[in-house]
Structures are given as structure tokens and as C-alpha cells.
Backbone as CSV, one residue per row, in Angstrom:
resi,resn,N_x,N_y,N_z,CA_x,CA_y,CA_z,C_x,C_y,C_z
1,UNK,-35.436,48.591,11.835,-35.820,47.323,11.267,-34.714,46.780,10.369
2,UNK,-33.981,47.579,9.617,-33.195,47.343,8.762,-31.462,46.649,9.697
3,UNK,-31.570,47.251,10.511,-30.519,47.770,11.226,-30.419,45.854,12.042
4,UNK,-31.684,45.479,11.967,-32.298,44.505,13.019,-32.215,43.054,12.086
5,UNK,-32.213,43.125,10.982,-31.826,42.100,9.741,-30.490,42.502,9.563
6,UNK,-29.648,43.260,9.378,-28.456,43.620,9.121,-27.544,42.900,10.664
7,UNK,-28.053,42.446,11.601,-27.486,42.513,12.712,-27.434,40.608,12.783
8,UNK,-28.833,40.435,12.364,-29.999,39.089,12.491,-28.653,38.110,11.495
9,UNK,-28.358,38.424,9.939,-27.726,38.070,9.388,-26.486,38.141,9.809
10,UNK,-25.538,38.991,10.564,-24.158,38.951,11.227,-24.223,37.639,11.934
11,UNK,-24.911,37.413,12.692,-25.035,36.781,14.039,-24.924,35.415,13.291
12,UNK,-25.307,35.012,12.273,-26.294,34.256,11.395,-24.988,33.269,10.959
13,UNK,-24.439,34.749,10.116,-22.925,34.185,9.571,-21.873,34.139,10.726
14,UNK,-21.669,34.433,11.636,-20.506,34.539,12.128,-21.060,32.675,13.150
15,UNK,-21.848,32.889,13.807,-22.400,31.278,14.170,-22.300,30.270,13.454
16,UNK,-22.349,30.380,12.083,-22.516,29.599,11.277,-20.582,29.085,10.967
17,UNK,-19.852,30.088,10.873,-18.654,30.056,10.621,-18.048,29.244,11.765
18,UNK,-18.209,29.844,12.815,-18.094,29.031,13.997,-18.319,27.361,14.205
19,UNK,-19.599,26.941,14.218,-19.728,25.818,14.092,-19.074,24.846,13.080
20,UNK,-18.770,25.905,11.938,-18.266,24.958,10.457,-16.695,24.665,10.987
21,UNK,-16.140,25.606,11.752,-14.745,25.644,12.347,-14.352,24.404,13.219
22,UNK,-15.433,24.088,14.039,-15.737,23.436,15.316,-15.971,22.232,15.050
23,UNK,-16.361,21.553,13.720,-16.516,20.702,12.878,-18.385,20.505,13.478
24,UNK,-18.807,21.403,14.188,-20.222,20.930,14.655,-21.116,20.732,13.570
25,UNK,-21.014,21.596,12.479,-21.808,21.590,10.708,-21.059,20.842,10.386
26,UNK,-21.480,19.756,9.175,-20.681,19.127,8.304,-20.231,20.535,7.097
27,UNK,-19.104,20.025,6.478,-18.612,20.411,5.516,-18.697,19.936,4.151
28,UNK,-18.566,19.692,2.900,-18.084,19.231,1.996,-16.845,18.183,2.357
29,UNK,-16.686,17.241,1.918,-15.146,16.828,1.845,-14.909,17.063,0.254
30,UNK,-13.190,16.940,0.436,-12.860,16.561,-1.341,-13.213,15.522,-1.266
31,UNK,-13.285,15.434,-3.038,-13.206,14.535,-3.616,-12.333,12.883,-3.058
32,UNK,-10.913,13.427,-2.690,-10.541,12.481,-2.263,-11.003,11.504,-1.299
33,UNK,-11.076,12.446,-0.459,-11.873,12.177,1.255,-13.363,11.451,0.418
34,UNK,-14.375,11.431,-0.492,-15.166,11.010,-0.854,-14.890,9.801,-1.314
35,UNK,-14.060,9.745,-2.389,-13.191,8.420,-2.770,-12.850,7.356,-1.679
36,UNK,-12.438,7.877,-0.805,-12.037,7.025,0.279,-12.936,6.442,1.189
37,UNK,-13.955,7.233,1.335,-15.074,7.029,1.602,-15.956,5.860,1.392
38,UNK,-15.644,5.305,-0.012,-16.621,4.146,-0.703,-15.481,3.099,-0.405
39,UNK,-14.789,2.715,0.649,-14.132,1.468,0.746,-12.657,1.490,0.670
40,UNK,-12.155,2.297,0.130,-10.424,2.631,-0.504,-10.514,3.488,0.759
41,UNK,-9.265,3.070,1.832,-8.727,3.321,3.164,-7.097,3.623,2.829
42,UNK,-6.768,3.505,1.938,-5.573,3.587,1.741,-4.433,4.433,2.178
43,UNK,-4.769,5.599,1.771,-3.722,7.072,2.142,-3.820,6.760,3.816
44,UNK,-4.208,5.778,4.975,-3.496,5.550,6.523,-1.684,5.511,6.286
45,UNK,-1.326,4.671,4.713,-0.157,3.663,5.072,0.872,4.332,3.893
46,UNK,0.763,5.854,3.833,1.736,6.839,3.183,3.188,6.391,4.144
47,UNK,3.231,5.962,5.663,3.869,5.901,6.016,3.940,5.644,7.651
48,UNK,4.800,4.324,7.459,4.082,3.823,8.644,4.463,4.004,10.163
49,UNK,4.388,3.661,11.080,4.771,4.107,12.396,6.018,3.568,12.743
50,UNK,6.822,4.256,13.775,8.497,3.762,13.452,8.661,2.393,14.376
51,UNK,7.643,2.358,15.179,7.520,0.618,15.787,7.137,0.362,14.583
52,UNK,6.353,0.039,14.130,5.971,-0.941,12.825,7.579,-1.019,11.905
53,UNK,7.866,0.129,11.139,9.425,-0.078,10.383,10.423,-1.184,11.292
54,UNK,10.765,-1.022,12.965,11.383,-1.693,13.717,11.062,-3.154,13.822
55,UNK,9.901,-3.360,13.324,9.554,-4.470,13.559,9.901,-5.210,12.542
56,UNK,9.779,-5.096,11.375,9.814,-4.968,9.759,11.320,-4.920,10.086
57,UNK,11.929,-4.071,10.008,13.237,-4.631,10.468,13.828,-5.882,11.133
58,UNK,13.288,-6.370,12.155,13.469,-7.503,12.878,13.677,-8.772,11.983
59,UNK,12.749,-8.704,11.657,12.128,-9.593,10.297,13.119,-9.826,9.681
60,UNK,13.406,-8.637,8.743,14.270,-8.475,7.705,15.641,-9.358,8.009
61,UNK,16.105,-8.840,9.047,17.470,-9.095,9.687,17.632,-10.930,10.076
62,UNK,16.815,-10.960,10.711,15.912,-12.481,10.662,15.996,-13.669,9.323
63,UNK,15.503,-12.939,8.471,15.577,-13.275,7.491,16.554,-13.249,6.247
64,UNK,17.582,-12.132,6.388,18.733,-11.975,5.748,19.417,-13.643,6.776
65,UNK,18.985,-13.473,7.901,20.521,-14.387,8.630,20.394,-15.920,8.154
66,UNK,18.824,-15.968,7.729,18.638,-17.468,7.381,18.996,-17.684,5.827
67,UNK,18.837,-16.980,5.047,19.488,-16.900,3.566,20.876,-17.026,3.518
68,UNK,21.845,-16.556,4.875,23.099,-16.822,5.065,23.307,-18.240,5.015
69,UNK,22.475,-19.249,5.551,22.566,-20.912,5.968,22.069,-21.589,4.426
70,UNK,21.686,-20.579,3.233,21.035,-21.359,2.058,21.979,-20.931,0.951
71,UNK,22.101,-21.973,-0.091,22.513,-21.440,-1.517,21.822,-21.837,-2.204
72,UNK,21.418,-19.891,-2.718,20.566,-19.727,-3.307,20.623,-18.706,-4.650
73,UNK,19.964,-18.642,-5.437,20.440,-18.075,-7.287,19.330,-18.040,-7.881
74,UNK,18.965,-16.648,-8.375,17.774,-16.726,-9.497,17.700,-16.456,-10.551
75,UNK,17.056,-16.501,-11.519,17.753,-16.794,-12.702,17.110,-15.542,-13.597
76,UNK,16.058,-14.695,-12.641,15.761,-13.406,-13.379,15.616,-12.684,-11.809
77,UNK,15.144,-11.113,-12.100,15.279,-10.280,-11.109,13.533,-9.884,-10.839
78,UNK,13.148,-10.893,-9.570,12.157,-10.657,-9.546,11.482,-9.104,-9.309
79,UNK,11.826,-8.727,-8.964,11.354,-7.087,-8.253,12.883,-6.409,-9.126
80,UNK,12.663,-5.835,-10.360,13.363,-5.048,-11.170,13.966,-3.975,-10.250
81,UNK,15.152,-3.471,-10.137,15.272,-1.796,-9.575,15.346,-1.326,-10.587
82,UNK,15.126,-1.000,-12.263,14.431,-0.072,-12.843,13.163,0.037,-12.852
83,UNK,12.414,-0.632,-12.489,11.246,-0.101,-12.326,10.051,0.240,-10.901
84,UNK,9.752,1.054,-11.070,9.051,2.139,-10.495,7.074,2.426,-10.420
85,UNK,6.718,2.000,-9.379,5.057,1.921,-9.790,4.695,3.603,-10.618
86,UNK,5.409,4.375,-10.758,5.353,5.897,-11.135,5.095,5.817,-12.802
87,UNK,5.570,4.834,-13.240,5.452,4.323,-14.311,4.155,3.597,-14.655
88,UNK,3.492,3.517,-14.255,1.923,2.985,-13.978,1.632,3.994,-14.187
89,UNK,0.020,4.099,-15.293,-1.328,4.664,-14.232,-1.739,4.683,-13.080
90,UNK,-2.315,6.211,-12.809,-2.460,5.621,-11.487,-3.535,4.415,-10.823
91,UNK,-4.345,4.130,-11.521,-5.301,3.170,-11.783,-5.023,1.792,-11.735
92,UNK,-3.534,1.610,-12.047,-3.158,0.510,-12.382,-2.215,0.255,-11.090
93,UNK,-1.535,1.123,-10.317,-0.561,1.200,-9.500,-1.398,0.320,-8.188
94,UNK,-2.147,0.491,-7.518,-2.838,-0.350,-6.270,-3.160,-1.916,-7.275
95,UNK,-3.412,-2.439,-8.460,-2.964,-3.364,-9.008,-1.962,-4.328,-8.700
96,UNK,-1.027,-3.712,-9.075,0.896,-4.104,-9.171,1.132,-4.315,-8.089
97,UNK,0.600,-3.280,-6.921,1.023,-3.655,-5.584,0.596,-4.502,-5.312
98,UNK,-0.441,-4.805,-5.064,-1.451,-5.975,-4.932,-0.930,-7.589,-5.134
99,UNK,-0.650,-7.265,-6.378,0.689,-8.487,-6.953,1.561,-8.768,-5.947
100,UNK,2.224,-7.841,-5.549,4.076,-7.633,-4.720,3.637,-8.105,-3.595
101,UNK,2.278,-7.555,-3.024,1.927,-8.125,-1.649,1.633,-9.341,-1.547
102,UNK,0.845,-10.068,-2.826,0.339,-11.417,-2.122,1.349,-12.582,-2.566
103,UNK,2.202,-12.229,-3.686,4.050,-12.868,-3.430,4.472,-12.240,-2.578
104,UNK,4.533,-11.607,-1.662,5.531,-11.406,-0.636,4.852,-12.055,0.738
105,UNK,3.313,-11.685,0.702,2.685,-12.829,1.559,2.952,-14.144,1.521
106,UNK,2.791,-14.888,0.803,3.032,-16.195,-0.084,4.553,-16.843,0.729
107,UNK,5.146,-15.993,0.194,6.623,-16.487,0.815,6.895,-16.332,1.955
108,UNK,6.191,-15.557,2.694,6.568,-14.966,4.241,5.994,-15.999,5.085
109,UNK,4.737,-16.407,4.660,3.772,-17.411,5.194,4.150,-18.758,5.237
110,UNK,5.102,-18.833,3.884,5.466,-20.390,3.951,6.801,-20.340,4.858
111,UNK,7.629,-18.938,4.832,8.571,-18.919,5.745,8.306,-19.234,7.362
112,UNK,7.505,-18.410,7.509,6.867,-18.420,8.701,6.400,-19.751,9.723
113,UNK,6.152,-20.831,9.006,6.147,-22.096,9.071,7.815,-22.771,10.279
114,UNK,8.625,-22.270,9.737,9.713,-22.508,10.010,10.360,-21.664,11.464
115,UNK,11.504,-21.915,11.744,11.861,-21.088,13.102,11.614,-19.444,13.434
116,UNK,10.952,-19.063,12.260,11.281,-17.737,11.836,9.591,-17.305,12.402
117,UNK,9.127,-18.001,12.645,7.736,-17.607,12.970,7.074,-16.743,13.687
118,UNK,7.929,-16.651,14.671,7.858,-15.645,15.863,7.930,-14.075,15.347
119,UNK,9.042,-14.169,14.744,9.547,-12.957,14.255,8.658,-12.440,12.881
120,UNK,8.016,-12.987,12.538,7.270,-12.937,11.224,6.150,-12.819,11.791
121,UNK,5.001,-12.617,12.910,4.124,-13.039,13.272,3.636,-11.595,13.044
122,UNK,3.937,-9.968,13.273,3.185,-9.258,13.671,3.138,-8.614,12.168
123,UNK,4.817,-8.528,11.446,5.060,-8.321,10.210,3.721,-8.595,9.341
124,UNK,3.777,-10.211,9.280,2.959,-10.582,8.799,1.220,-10.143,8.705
125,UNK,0.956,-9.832,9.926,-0.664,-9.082,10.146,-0.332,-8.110,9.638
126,UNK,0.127,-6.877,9.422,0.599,-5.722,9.333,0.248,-6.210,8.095
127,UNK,0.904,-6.599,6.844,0.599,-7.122,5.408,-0.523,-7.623,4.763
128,UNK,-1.043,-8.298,5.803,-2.075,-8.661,5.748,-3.198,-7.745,5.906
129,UNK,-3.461,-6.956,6.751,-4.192,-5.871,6.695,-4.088,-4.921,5.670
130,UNK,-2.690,-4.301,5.449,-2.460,-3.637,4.389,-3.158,-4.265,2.800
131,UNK,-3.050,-5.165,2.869,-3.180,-6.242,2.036,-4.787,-5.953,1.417
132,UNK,-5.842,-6.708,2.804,-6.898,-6.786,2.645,-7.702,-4.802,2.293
133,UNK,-6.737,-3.691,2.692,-7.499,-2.775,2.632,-7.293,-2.180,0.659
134,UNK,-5.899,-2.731,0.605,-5.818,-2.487,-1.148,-6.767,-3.006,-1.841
135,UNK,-6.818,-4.565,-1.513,-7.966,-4.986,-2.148,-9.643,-4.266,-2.661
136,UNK,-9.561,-3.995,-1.075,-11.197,-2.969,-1.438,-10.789,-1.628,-1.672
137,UNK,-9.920,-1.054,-1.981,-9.336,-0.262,-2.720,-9.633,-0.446,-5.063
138,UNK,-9.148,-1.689,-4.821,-8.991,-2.288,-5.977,-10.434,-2.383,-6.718
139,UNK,-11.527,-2.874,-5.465,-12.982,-3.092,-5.940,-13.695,-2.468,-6.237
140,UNK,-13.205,-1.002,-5.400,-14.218,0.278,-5.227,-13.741,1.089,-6.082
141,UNK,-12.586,0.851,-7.463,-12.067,1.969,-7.911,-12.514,1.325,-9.516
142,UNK,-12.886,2.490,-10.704,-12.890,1.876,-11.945,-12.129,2.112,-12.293
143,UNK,-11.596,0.971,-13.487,-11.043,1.134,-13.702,-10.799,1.278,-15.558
144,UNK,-10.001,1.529,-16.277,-9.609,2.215,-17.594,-9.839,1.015,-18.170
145,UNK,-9.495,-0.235,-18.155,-9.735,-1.210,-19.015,-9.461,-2.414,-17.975
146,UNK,-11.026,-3.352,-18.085,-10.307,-4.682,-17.078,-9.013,-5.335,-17.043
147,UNK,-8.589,-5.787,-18.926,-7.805,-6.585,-18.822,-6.072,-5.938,-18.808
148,UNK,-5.245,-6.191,-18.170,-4.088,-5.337,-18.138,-3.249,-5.236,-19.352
149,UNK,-2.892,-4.051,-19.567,-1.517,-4.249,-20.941,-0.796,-3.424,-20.455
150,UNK,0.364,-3.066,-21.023,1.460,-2.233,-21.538,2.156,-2.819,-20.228
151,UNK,2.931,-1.780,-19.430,3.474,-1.597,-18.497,2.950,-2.807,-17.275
152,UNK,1.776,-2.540,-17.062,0.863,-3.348,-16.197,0.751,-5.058,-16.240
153,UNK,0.998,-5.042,-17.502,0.933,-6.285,-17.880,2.193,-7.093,-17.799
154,UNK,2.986,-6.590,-18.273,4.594,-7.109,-18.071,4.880,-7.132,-16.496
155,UNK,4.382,-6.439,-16.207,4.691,-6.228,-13.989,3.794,-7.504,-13.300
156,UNK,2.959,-7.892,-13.894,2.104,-8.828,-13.291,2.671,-10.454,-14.106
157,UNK,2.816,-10.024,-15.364,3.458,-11.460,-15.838,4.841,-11.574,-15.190
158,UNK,5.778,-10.906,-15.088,6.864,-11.156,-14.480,6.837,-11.798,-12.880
159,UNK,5.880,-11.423,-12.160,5.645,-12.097,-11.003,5.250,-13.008,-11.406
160,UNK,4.112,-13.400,-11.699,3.434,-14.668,-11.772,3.955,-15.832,-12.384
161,UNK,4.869,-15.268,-13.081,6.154,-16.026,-13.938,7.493,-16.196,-12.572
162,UNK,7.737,-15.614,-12.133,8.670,-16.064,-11.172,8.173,-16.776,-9.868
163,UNK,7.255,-16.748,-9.618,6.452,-17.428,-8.845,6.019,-18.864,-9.094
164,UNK,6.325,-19.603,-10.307,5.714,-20.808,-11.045,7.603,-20.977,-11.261
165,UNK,8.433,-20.176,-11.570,9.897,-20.506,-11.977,10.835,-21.096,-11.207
166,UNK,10.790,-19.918,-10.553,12.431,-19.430,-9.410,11.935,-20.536,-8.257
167,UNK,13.056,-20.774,-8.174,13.094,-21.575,-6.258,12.605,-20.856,-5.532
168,UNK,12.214,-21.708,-4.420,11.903,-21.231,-3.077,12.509,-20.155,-2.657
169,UNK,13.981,-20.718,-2.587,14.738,-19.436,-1.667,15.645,-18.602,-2.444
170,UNK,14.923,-18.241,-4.219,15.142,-17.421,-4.702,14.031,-16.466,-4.383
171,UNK,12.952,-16.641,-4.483,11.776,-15.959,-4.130,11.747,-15.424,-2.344
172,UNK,12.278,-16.356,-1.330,12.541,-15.962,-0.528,13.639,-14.552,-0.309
173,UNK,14.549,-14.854,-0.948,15.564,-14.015,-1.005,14.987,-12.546,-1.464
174,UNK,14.533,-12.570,-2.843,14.145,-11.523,-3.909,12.672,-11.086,-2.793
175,UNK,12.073,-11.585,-1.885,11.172,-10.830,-1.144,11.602,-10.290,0.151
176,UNK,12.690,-10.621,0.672,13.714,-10.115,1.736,13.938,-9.070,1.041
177,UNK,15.091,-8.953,0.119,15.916,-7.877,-0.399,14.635,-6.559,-0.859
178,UNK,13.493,-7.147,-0.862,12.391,-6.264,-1.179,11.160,-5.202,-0.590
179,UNK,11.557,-6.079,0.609,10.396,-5.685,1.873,10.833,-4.319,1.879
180,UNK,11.365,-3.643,2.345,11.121,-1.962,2.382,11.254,-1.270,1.120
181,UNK,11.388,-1.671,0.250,10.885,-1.332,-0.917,9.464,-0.790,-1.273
182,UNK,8.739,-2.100,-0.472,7.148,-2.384,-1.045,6.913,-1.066,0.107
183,UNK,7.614,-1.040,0.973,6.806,-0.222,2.298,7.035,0.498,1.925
184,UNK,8.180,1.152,2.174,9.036,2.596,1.993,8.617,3.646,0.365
185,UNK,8.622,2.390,-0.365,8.187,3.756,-1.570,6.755,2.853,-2.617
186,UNK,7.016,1.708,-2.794,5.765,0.891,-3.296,4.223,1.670,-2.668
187,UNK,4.321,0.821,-1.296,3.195,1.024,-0.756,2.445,3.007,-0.660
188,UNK,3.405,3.542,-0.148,3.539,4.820,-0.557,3.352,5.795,-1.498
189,UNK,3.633,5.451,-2.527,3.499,6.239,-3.904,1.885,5.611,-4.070
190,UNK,1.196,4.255,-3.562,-0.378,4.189,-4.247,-1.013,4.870,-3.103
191,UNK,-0.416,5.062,-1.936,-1.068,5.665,-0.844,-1.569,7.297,-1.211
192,UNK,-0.488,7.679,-1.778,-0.228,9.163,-2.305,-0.792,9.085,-3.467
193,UNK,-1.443,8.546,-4.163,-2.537,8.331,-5.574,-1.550,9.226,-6.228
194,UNK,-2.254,10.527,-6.951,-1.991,11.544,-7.967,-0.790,12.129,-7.697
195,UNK,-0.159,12.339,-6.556,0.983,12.869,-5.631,1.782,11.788,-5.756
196,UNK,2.067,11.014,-6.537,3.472,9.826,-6.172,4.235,10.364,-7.387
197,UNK,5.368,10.759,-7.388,6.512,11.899,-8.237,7.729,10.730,-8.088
């Protein structure tokens, strides 16, 4: 009898292990995987597919050649290279981006208008999606204090300030010279939440 529960329970656990392997039982997720769960999709765009970069490239190149035909000068540095979303909370970092994306939308869109349209067309969705999934990222996350300061605050006034300032095709320019920036380590480091070093 003993021998017959001792056997009953093997069978019990080792089935059980099995199925949990097999993904046939649910598991626990982390935390993270839970987080992500309530709307924040984010960690897809740690890094993106090398058609997508190629394409993004296209663009770029596209767009460097038409800044060749303009003179153009800005009179501050919209997208700083000392600074770093790492320098954020992380709370605050899908924020800032948020910012970078919908000036870099902004300008791409009004570019886009122009001969460049073609070439801007898939770029553009790509951003746009990215775009719309930060957002509910942004909605579904609390945050430390609504209104922004320190660091956060200066990153969002400086856009919104060059955006009302700088020319057209300073802002054009300063979002060219920027685009793999936002991808390559921007977008990336909020993708990677606690993990962006």
C-alpha cells in the first residue's frame, strides 16, 4: 500500500514536470512578463530586424542627400550627444523617448510630403507603431511623480523648445543625424527597462 502511494506520487510528479516543460500547465511568469502583460509590449524592439535597419537606412541616406540641396544651421543641439536616457529613471526613460519619437515623427511626416515619400513610407509605419506601443507603455506604467523635473524635465523642455525655435531644416537635419540613435541605443535601453547600462 505504501509502496502504491510512493509510486502514485512519482508518476504524479514526474507528469506534472513534464507537462510544465511542454508548456501544457501554465507556469508563473516574472514579474516582467506580467508587466508586459497589462499593455507595455515594449522589450519586441530591444532590436530590430536587419531588413527593418536597411530600410531605416534607405531613408537616412535619402535624407542626408536632400539636406545636401539645403542651407541649413541650428542654433542649439537638438538631440545632445552628452546625454544618455541612462541618466533617467527608469520610469521616466519611455517618457523622453516618447518626446524623440513624436519630433522625429513630426518632421518625417512633414518630410514625407515631399519627393522623399516613397522612401519614408515603411520607415515611417515602423515609428509609428513603435510609437503607438510606448505610449501604452507610458499609460500602463506608474509613475514616481506626474509632473516632470530634474533631468526629465530639461530633456522634454529642450525639445519642445526646439521644436517652436529651430527651422525646419534644422530640425530636419538634427532628426536625420538622429534616427539610429533613437533605434540603435534610445529605443533599446527603454526596451531593456532595468538592464539599460
Amino acid at each position: 500500500m505504501k509502496l502504491d502511494k510512493a509510486v502514485g506520487c512519482l508518476l504524479v510528479l514526474m507528469l506534472t514536470a513534464l507537462l510544465t516543460r511542454t508548456g501544457a500547465v501554465p507556469t508563473p511568469a516574472p514579474r516582467e512578463a506580467l508587466r508586459d502583460a497589462r499593455g507595455c509590449h515594449i522589450a519586441q524592439f530591444k532590436s530590430l530586424s536587419p531588413k527593418e535597419l536597411q530600410t531605416f537606412q534607405k531613408a537616412k541616406d535619402a535624407l542626408e542627400d536632400s539636406l545636401l540641396l539645403k542651407n541649413w544651421s541650428c542654433s542649439s543641439d537638438v538631440f545632445p550627444r552628452s546625454r544618455h536616457l541612462r541618466q533617467l529613471q527608469v520610469w521616466e526613460r519611455p517618457v523622453a523617448l516618447e518626446a524623440e519619437l513624436a519630433l522625429t515623427r513630426k518632421v518625417l511626416e512633414t518630410m514625407a510630403d515631399s519627393a522623399l515619400k516613397k522612401v519614408l513610407g515603411r520607415p515611417l509605419n515602423t515609428l509609428r507603431h513603435i510609437h503607438s506601443k510606448l505610449q501604452a507603455c507610458i499609460s500602463a506604467q506608474p509613475t514616481a511623480d506626474p509632473r516632470p523635473r530634474g533631468h526629465l524635465h530639461h530633456w522634454l523642455h529642450r525639445l519642445q523648445e526646439a521644436s517652436e525655435k529651430e527651422s525646419r531644416t534644422c530640425l530636419e537635419a538634427s532628426v536625420t543625424f538622429n534616427l539610429f540613435r533613437l533605434l540603435l541605443q534610445d529605443l533599446k535601453c527603454v526596451a531593456s527597462r532595468h538592464h539599460c547600462v
